[in-house]
N, C-alpha and C positions, 0 to 999 in steps of 0.2 A: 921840515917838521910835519909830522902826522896828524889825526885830531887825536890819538892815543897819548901822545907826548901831550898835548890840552887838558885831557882829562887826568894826567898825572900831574899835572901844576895845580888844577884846582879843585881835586881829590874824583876820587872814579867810583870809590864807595865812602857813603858818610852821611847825614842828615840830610840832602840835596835829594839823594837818591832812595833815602828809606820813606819820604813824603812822595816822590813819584810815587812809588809802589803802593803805597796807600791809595795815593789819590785815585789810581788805577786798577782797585781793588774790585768797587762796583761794577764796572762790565764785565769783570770775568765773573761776577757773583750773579750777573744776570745773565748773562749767556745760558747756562745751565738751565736755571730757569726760566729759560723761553725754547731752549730747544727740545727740554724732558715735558716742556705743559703737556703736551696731550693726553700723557698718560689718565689727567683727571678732565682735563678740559672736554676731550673727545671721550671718557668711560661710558661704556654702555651697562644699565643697572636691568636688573632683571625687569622682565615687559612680557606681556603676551596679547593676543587680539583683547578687540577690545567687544565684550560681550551684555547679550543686557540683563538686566539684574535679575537678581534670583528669587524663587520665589519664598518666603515664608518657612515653610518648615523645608528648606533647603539649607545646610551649612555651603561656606563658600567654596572647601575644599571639594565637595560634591558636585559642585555647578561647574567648578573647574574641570572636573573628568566629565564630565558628559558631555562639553565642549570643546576641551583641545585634544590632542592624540599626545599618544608619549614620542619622543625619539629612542633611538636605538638603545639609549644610556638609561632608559627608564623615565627621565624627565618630563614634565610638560614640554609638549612644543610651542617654540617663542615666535614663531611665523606662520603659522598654519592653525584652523580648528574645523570640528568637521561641517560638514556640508548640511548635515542635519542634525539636531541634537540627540545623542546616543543614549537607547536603555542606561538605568542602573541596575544593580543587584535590586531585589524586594522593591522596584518600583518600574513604572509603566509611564513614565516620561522618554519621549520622543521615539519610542517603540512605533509607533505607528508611521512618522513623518520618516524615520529610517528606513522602512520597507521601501516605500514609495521610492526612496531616492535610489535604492538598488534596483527596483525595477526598471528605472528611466534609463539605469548606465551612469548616472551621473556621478564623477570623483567621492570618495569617500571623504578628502579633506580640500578646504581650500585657502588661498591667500586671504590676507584681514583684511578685509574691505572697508572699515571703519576706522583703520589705524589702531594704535596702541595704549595700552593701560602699563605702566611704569612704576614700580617701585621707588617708591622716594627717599626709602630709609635714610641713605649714605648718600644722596647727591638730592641738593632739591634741584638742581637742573643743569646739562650739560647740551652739548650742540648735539648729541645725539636725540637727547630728548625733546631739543628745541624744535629740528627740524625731522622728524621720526628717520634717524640716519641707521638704520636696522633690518635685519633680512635682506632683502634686495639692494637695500640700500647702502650696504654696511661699506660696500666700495668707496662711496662719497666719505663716510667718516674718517678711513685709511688715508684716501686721497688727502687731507687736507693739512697732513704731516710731508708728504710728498712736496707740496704746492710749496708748502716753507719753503723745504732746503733746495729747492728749484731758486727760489728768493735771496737765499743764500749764497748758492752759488752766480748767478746773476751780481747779485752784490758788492762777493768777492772782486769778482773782474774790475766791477766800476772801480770801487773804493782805493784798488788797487793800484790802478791807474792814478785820480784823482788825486791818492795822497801823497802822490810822488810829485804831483805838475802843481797842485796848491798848498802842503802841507799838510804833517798829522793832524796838530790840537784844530786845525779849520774843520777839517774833513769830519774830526771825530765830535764834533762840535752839530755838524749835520748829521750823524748819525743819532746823536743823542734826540735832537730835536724831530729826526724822522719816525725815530721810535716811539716816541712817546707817541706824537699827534697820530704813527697807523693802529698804537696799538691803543687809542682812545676809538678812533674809527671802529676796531676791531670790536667792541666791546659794546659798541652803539648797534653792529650790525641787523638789520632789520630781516634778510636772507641770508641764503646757504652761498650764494654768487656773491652777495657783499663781505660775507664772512670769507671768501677764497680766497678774494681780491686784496682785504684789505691784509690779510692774514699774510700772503706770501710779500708784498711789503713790506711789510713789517720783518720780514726775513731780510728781502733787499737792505733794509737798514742796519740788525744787527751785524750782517756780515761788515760793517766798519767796523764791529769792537774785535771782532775775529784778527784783520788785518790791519787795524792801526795799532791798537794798543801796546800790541808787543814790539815794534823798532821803537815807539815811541817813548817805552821804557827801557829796552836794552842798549839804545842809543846813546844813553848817559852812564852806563854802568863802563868799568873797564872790564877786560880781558876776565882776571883771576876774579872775581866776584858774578860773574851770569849765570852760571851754574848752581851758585847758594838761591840767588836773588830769583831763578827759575825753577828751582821748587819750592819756593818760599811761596811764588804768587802762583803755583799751580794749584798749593793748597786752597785758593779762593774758588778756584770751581769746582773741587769737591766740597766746600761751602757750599754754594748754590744748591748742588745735587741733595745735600740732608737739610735744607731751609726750603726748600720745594716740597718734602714731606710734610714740613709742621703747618706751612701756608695753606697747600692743599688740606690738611686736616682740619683748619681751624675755620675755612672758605669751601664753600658748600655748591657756591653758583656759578657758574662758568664765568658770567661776566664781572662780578665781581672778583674773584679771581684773579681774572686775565688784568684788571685796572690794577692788584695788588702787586703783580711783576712789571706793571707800566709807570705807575709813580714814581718811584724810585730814581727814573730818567731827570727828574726834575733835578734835585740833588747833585745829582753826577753833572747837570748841566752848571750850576753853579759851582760845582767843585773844579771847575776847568779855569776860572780864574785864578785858578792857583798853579796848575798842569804846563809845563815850560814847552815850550818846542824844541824838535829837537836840532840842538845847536848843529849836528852836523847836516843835517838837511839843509840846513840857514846856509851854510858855508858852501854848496854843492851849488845851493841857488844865489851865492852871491851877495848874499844880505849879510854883509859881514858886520853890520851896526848893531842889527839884532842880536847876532851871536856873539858877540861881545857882552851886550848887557847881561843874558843869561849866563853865561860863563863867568860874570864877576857876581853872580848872584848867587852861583853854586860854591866856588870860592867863597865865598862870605857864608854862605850857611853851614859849608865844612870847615870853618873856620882856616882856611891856606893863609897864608899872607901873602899876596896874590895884586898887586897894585897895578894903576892902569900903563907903569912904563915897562913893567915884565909881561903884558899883554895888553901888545900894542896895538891898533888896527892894520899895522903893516905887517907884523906878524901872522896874523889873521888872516891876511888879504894871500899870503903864501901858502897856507895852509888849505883856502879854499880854492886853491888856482891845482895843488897837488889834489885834492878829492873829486874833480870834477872831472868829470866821464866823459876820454872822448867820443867813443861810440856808444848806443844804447844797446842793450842786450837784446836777442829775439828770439820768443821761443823755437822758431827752425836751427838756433845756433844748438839744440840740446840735441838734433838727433842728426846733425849733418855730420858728425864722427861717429865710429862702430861703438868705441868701449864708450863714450857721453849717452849713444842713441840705448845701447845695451843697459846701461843705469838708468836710463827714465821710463823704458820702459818697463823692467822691474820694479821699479820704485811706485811708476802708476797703480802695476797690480798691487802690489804691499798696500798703499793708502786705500784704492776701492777696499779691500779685505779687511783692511783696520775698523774704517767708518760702517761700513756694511755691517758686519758682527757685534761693534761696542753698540749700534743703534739699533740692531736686531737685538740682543738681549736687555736692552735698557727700557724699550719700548714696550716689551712683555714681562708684564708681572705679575701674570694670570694663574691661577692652577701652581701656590706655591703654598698654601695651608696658612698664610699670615695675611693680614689684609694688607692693602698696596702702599698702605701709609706704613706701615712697618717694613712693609719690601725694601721701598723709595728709599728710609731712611739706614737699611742695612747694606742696601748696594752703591752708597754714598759713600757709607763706615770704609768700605770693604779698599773702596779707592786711595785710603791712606799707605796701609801696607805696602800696595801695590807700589807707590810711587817709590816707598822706601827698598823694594825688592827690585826697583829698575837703577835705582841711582847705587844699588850695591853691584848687582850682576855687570855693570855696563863696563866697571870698572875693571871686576876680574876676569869677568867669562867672554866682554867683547861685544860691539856693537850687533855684528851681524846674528850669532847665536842667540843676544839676549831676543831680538827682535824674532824670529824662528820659534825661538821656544815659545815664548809670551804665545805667539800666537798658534801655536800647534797645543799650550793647554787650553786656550778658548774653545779650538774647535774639539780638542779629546773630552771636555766636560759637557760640549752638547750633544756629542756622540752618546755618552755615556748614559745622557740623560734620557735616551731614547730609548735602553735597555730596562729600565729603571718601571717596575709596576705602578700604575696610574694611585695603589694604596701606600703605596711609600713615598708620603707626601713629602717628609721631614726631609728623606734622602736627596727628593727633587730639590729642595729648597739649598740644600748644602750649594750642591752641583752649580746650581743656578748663580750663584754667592759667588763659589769659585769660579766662575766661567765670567761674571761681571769682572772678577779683580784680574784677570788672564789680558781681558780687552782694555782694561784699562792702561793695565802695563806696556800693552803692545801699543795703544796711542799717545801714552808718554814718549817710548823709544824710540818711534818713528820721527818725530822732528827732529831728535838730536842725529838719529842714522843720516836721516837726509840732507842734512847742512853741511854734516861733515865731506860727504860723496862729490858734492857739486862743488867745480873751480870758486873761484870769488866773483870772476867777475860775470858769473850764471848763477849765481849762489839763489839770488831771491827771485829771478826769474824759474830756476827749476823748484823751488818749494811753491810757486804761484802754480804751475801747470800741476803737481800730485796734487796738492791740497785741493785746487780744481774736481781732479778726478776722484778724490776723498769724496768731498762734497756729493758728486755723483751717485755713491755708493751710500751715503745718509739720505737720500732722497729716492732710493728705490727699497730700502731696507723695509721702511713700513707697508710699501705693497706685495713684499713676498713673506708677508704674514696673510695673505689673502689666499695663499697656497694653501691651506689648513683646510677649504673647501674642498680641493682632489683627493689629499690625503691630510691626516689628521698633524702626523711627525714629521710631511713634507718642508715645513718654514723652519725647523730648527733642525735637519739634514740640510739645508741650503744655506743656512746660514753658517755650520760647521763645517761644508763643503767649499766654502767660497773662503775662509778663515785658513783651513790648510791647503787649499792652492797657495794664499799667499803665504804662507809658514814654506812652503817651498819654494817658493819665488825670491824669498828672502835669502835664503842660501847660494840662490846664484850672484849674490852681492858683493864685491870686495869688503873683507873687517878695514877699520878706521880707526882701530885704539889706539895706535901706536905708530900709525902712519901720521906724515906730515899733511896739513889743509893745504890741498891743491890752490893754488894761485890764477894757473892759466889752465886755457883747454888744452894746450902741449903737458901740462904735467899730468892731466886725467890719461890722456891718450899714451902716455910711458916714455914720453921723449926726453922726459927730465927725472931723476933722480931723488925725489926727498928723500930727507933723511928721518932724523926724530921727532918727537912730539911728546910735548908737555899734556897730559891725559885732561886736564882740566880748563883746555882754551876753549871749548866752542861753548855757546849756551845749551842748556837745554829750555829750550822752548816747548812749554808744556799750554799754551791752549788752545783748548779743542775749538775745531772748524765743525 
């Protein structure tokens, strides 16, 4: 007997399993919202040197041009004012101290020496403003999105490991507890170093909701139901994504804020008394007492009649003697064959290109004519479609083409967007919309491409190595916004450029619509023959790393 035959005796879809999904609703609702904060956490509000006061029959816009120079664009300049204070028209301030400074040779402008003056309108204060993260600086404020998904990635590995050798609900039980206490930490932060510190942390942490949550609810689901049940719960992190607009609108302060996506953990820590483990883990490790209990629990909540001599512990004890692994997998087992090594390496590029682009355009909501609380909450909106346009194409047009396409229109609407005159704001903003919903699509499709490509008994070992190098490409994503200093359209050509490499890298894929799930590395590598396939066996596993 299977654990699949277990989960047909004591239902595989039914009230058991529509309270998992709930109960496991909250970390994908926060995921979102801790990986999108920076976009307010980290805002930089307008600022310029900071200068001393004007005099009297001075208006302020007057004291501002006599002091700072314009940029190229016409603006004041936000890092620089000049060296001496500059004539006006009809007046004979700083005419004299100006000469002097051309006679000496000395710079016409210089760096703020005094630090900055900020506008407070829209943020009474962020980390930017905290610790003046601006001009020179501006690198530390990018960096500190980088630091996360460094944390994140780090995380993954642990949590990965750990929740296989202790269990999910333990593991995920630590995670909830890590998060809160770094992202309490985080929020106390006194410095820019204790702010790094506790900040990618706090990444280390959420990367448990990343990799526990979802075996620990697909675990109990059967076969013909993870595909409903996995865009059902993907919709919780486009949740996240438009509840992160109304929070950030309604929270003003960085730190408080940052405590208002931290709370939350408390909740999710107590709703774990209720969150089962998962029985087939139990059986793998032997605990077949435990898995017993839960299994007449689910039985009982899907109402089966299910009694303890039709599920017996000796039944059990077979079942868990059949799941248990005799060797462990290793990631060298993914590239010691041609056509295994030839898949993961494609598959690497495809995840960097995926992560890279959906956190490149997610992270910039600048320069689109709506302010970023309406951005936030339209490139949230835009993720629904999306998901409905991947769970249609996957089925007619096929794994690998849907995955291609998605991502060859990510990269053609930031292409496009570079065409597009800096006065046709509206048009940016479409572009922008569609090029968010392209990236989304394509991070939907990639877990299901993936799962399907890899044997069974590599299956979770090759989604640990891409989603790995996923991760990679979200944690460089926010410093090749920093390219916009060489060239202005540099960060969104790199980010379009890096989106259709893997738009081509994805076509060197084998399609899986209609192929049978490889079992062994003999049937990846052509030794063996499948035949058909039921289009709707694998899950799709939709949440974002």
């Amino acid at each position: 007997m299977r654990f699949e035959e277990l989960l047909d005796q004591v239902g595989g879809f039914g009230p058991f399993q529509l309270r998992n999904v709930a109960l496991l609703a909250l970390p994908r609702i926060l995921l979102p919202m801790n990986f999108l904060l920076p976009i307010f956490l980290a805002a930089v509000p307008a600022h310029h040197c900071v200068l001393p006061g004007a005099p009297a029959n001075f208006s302020q816009d007057m004291w501002l041009e006599a002091h700072l120079p314009r940029e190229s664009d016409g603006t004041l300049s936000s890092c620089f004012h000049f060296a001496y204070t500059q004539a006006l028209p009809n007046t004979t301030l700083g005419g004299e101290g100006q000469s002097r400074g051309e006679l000496q040779g000395e710079p016409s402008t210089v760096p703020c020496p005094q630090g900055w003056e900020y506008d407070h309108s829209e943020f009474s204060s962020t980390i930017a403003t905290e610790w003046d993260l601006v001009c020179e600086q501006k690198g530390l404020n990018r960096a500190t999105s980088t630091f996360f998904f460094v944390g994140v990635l780090v995380g993954a590995v642990a949590f990965g490991y750990l929740s296989d050798r202790f269990g999910r609900r333990r593991l995920l039980l630590v995670a909830y507890v890590s998060a809160l206490g770094m992202g309490l930490a985080t929020a106390a932060s006194v410095s820019y170093i204790m702010f790094v510190i506790t900040r990618t942390l706090t990444g280390t942490a959420l990367a448990g909701f990343t990799i526990i949550v979802m075996p620990l609810e697909l675990e109990w689901l059967d076969v013909g139901h993870r595909t409903v049940a996995g865009v059902l719960s993907s919709t919780f992190w486009t949740g996240g994504v438009m509840l992160l607009a109304l929070v950030g609108y309604l929270i003003r302060d960085w730190r408080w804020l940052l405590l208002a996506v931290t709370l939350p953990c408390v909740p999710g820590i107590i709703s774990l008394w209720w969150v089962p483990e998962s029985a087939r883990w139990l059986l793998t490790q032997g605990r077949v007492e435990e898995a017993h209990r839960y299994l007449l629990c689910c039985a009982r909540l899907n109402g089966r009649p299910v009694g303890e001599d039709s599920l017996s512990l000796e039944a059990l004890r077979k079942v868990a003697a059949a799941e248990r692994v005799v060797r462990r997998p290793s990631y060298l087992d993914l590239l010691r064959t041609p056509r295994l090594r030839h898949i993961s390496l494609c598959c690497m590029m495809v995840w960097f290109g995926v992560n890279f682009s959906y956190y490149g355009l997610s992270l910039d909501i600048s320069g689109l004519g709506l302010n970023m609380y309406q951005t936030q909450l339209l490139f949230g909106a835009v993720e629904l479609p999306a998901k409905l346009l991947v769970y249609l194409s996957v089925r007619h047009a096929g794994r690998r083409l849907t995955q291609a396409g998605m991502l060859l229109g990510a990269a053609l609407t930031l292409g496009f967007r570079l065409l597009v005159p800096t006065e046709k704001v509206y048009w940016s903003t479409a572009l922008a919309v569609t090029g968010k919903g392209f990236s989304e699509a394509a991070f939907t499709t990639v877990y299901l491409f993936t799962s399907e490509l890899y044997p069974t008994v590599l299956r979770q070992t090759g989604m640990g190595l891409t989603a790995l190098v996923g991760r990679l490409g979200g944690s460089l994503a926010p410093l090749a916004a920093l390219l916009d200093g060489v060239w202005l359209s540099l960060p969104k050509l790199t980010y379009g450029g890096i989106a259709l490499l893997a738009a081509c890298t994805a076509l060197l894929l084998p399609e899986t619509r209609k192929a049978q799930l490889p079992e062994t590395i003999q049937d990846v590598e052509g030794k063996s023959a499948p035949s058909s396939l039921q289009e709707e066996q694998m899950p799709m596993k939709q949440v974002h790393d």
